[in-house]
Structures are given as C-alpha cells and as structure tokens.
PyMOL CGO cylinders between C-alpha atoms (Angstrom):
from pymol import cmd
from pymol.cgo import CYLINDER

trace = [
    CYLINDER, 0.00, 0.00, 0.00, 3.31, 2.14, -0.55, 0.3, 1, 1, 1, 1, 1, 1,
    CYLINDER, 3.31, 2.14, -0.55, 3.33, 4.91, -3.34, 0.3, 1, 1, 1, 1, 1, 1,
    CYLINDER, 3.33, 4.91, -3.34, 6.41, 7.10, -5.00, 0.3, 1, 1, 1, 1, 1, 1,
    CYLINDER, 6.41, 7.10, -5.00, 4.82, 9.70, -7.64, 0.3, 1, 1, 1, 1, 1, 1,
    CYLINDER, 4.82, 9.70, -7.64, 7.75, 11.61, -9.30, 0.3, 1, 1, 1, 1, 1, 1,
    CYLINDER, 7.75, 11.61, -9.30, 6.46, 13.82, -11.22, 0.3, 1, 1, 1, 1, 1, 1,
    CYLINDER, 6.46, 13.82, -11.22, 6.76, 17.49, -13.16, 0.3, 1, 1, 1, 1, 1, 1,
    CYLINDER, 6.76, 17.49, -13.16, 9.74, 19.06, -11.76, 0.3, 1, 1, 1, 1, 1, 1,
    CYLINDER, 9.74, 19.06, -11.76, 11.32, 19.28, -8.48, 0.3, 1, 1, 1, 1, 1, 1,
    CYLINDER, 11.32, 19.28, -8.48, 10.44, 22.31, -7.89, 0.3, 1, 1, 1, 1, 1, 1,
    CYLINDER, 10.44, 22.31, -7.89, 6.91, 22.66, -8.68, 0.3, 1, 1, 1, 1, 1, 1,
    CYLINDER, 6.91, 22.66, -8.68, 5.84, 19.48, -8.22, 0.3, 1, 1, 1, 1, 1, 1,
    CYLINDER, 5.84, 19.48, -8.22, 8.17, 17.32, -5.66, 0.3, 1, 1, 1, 1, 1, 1,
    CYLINDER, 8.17, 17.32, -5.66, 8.22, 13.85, -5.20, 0.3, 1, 1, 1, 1, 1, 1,
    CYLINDER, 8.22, 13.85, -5.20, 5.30, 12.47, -2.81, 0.3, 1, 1, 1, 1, 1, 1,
    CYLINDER, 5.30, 12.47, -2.81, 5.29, 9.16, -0.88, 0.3, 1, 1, 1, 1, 1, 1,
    CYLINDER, 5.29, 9.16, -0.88, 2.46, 7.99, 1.00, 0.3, 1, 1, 1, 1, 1, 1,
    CYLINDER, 2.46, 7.99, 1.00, 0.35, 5.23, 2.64, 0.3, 1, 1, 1, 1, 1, 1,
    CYLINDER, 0.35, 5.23, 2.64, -2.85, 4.58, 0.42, 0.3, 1, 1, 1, 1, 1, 1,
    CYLINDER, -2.85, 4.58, 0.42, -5.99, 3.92, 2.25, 0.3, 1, 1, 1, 1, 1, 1,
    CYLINDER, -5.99, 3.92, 2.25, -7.82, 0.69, 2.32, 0.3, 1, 1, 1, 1, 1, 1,
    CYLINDER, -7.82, 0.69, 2.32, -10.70, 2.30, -0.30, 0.3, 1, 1, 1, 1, 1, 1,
    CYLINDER, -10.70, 2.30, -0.30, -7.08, 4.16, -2.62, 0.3, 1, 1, 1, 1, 1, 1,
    CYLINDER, -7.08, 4.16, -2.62, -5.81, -0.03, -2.86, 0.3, 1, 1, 1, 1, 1, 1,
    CYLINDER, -5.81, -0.03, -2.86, -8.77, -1.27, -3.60, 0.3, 1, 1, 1, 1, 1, 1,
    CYLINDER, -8.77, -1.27, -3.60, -9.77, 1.30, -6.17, 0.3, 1, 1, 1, 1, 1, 1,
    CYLINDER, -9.77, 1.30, -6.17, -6.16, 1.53, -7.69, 0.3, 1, 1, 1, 1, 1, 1,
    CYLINDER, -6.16, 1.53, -7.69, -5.99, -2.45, -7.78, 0.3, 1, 1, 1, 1, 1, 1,
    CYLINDER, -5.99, -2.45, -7.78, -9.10, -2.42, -9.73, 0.3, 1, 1, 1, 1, 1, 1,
    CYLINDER, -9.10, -2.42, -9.73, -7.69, -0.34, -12.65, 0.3, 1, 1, 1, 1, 1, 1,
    CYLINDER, -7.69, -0.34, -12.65, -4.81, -1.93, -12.49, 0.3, 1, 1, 1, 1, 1, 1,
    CYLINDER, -4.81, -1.93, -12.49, -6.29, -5.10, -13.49, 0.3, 1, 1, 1, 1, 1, 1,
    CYLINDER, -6.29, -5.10, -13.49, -8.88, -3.17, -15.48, 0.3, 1, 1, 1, 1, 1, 1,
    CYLINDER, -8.88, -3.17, -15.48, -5.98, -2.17, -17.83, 0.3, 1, 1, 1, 1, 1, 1,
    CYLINDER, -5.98, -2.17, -17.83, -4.43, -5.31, -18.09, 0.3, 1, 1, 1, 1, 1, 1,
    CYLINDER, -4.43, -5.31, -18.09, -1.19, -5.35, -20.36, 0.3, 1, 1, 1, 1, 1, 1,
    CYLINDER, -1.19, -5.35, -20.36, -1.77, -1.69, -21.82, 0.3, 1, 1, 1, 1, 1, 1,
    CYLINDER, -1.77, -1.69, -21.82, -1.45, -1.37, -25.55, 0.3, 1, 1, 1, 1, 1, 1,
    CYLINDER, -1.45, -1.37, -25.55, 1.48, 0.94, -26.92, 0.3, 1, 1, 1, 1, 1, 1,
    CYLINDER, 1.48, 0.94, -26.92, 0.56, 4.95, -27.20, 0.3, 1, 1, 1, 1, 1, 1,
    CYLINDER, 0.56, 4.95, -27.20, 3.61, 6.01, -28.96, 0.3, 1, 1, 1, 1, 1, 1,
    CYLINDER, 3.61, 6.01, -28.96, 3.69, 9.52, -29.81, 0.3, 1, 1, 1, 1, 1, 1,
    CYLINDER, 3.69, 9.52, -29.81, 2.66, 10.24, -33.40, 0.3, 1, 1, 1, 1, 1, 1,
    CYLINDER, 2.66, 10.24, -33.40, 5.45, 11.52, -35.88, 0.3, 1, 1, 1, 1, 1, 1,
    CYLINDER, 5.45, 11.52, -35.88, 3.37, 15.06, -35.75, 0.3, 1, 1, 1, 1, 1, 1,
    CYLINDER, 3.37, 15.06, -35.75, 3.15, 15.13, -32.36, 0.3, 1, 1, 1, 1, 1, 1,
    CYLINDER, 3.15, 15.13, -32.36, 6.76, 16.18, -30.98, 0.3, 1, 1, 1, 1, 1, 1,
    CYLINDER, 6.76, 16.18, -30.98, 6.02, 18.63, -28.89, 0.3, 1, 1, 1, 1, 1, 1,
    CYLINDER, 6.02, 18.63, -28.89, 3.53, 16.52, -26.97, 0.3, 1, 1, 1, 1, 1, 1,
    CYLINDER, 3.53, 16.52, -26.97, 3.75, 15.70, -23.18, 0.3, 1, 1, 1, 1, 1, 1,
    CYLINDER, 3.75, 15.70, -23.18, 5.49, 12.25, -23.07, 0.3, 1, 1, 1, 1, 1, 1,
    CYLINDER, 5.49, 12.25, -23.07, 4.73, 10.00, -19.81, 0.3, 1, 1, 1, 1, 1, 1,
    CYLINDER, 4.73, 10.00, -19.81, 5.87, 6.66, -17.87, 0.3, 1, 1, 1, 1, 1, 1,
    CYLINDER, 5.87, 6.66, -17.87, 3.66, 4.83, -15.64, 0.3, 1, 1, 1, 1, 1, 1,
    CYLINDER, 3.66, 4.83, -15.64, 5.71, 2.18, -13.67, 0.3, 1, 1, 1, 1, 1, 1,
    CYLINDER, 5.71, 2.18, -13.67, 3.33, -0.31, -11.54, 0.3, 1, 1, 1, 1, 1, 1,
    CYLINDER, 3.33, -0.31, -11.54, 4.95, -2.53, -9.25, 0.3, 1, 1, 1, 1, 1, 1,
    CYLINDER, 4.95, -2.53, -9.25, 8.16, -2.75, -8.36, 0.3, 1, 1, 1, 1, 1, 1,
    CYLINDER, 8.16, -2.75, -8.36, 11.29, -5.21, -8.47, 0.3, 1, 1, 1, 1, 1, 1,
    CYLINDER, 11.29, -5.21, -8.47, 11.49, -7.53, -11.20, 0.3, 1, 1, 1, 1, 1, 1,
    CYLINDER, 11.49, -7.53, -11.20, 7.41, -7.76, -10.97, 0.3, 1, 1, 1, 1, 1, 1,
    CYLINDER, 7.41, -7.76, -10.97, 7.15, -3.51, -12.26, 0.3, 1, 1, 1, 1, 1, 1,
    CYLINDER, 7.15, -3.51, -12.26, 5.60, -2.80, -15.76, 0.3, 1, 1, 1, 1, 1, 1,
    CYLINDER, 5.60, -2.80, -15.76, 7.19, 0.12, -17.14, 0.3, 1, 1, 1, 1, 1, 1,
    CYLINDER, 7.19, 0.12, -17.14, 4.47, 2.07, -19.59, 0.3, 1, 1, 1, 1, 1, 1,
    CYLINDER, 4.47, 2.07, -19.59, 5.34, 5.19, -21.20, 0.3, 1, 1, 1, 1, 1, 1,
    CYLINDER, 5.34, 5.19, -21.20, 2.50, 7.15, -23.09, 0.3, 1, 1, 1, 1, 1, 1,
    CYLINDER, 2.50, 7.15, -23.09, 2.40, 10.14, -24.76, 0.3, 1, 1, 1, 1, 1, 1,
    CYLINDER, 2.40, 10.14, -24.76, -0.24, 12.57, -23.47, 0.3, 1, 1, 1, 1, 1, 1,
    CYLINDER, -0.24, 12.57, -23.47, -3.60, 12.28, -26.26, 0.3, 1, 1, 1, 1, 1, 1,
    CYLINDER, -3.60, 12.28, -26.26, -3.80, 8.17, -25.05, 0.3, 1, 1, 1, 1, 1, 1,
    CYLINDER, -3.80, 8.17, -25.05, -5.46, 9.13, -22.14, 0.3, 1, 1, 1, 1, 1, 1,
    CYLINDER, -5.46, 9.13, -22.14, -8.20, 10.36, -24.80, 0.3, 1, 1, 1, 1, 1, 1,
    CYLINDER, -8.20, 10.36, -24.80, -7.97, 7.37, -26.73, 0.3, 1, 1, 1, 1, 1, 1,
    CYLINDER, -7.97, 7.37, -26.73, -7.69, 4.92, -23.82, 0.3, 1, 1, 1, 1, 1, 1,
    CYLINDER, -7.69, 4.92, -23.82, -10.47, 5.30, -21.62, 0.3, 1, 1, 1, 1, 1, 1,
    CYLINDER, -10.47, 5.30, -21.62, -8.91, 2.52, -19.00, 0.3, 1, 1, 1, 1, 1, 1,
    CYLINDER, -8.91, 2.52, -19.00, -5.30, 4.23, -19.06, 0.3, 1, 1, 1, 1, 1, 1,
    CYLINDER, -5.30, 4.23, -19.06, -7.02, 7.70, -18.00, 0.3, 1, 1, 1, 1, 1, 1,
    CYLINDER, -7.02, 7.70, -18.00, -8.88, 6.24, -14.78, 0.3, 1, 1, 1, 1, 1, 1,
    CYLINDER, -8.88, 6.24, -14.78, -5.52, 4.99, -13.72, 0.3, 1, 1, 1, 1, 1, 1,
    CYLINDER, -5.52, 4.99, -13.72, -3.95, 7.91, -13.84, 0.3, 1, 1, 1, 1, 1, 1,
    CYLINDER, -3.95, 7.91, -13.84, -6.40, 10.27, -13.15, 0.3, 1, 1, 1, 1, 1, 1,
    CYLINDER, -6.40, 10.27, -13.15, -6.67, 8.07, -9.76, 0.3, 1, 1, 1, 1, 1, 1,
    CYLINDER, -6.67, 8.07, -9.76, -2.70, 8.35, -9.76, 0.3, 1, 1, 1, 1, 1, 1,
    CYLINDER, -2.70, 8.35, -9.76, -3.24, 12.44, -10.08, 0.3, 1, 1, 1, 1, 1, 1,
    CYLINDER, -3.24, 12.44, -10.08, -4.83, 12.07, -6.72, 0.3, 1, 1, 1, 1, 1, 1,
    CYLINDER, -4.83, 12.07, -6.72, -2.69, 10.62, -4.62, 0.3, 1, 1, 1, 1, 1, 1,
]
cmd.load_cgo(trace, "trace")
C-alpha cells in the first residue's frame, strides 16, 4: 500500500510518498487489473512537442514500465482512470 509519484519538476511538483488507504488499494488495484497489459501509445510523428509520460506499476522484477504520450489518455479510456486516480494521490 506504498506509493512514490515523481512527477513534473522538483520544484513545482516534488516527489510524494504515501500510505494509500484501504478504499485508494482497492480502487487503484481495480484499474490496475482493469488495464491489463496496456497497448502501446507512442507519440505520433506530428506530435513532438507533446507531453510524453511513464507509468511504472509494481516494483522489483514484478514492475511494468508504460510510457505514453499525453492524447492516449483520450484514446484509452482505462489508461485515463488509472492515472487520473494516480493524479490524486
């Protein structure tokens, strides 16, 4: 029920670490699964200037390491609950 969020830059947005609550697990747990083994959101060749992301779950050798680029949360209705609940925390 750990969390790390790195995110933005140190400055305006610092690293947070945290205890999730029994109803954050649960919730977060079932997006997780909800998601399943995301597809690929690469970035589109006309879209270089767009916000790229990474979304590690887990950790150790278990972690899935997903990076996205910033319109698949419009085209991936399951990625955006997870981390719009992630935006949360």
């Amino acid at each position: 029920g750990q969390f790390h969020i790195s995110g933005g830059t140190y400055t305006s947005d610092p690293p947070r670490n945290g205890q999730l609550t029994a109803q954050q697990q649960a919730e977060l747990t079932d997006a997780i699964v909800d998601l399943g083994i995301p597809e690929e959101h690469a970035t589109p060749e006309d879209g270089a200037d767009a916000f790229n992301a990474t979304l590690v779950v887990g950790e150790g050798e278990s972690a899935v390491t997903y990076p996205f680029w910033e319109g698949a949360l419009e085209e991936d209705a399951k990625l955006r609950k997870l981390v719009r609940l992630l935006e949360t925390l």
